[in-house]
C-alpha positions, -999 to +999 in steps of 0.1 A: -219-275+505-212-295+470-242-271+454-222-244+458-193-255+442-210-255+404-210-225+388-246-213+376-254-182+355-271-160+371-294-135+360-310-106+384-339-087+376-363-068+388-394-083+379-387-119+371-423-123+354-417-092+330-384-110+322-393-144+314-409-135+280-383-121+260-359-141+277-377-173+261-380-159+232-349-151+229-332-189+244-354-203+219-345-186+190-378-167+184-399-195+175-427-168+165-403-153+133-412-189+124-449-190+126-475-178+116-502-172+137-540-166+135-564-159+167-600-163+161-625-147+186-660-136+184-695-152+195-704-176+170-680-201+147-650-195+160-645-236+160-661-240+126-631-209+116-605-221+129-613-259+112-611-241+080-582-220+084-564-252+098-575-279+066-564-247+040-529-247+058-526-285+058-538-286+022-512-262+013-486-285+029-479-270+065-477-285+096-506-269+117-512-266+156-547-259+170-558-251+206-596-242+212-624-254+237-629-289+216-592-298+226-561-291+206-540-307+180-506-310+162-507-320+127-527-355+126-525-362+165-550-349+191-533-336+225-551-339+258-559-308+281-587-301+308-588-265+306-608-247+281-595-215+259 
């Protein structure tokens, strides 16, 4: 058949799942060297932290990403999702 006239990389493993990870990460470049990250958990204020941590970030001129139960956001713009954190 024509589809298997193309060659495709192939790449056989044995747990696909356990794979896809570092293989990401590493197709991508390793976005996280890039990043820094901050993960705020607890009872209480977690919203009202990660507000704060976002404006001192922005204020000090970074572009900031935010995902949390009140939606998420990417610098100015607010992103749509129907799943909480």
């Amino acid at each position: 058949s024509e589809f298997n006239t193309v060659p495709v990389p192939v790449l056989a493993v044995p747990d696909s799942r356990n794979a896809l990870a570092p293989l990401s990460c590493a197709f991508y470049d390793n976005p996280t060297h890039h990043l820094y990250l901050a993960g705020v958990t607890g009872t209480n204020g977690k919203t009202t932290t990660t507000r704060m941590i976002d404006s001192i970030a922005r204020a000090a001129g970074d572009i900031t990403g935010t995902i949390g139960t009140l939606g998420a956001t990417v610098a100015d713009r607010a992103l749509p999702h129907d799943r909480t954190t």
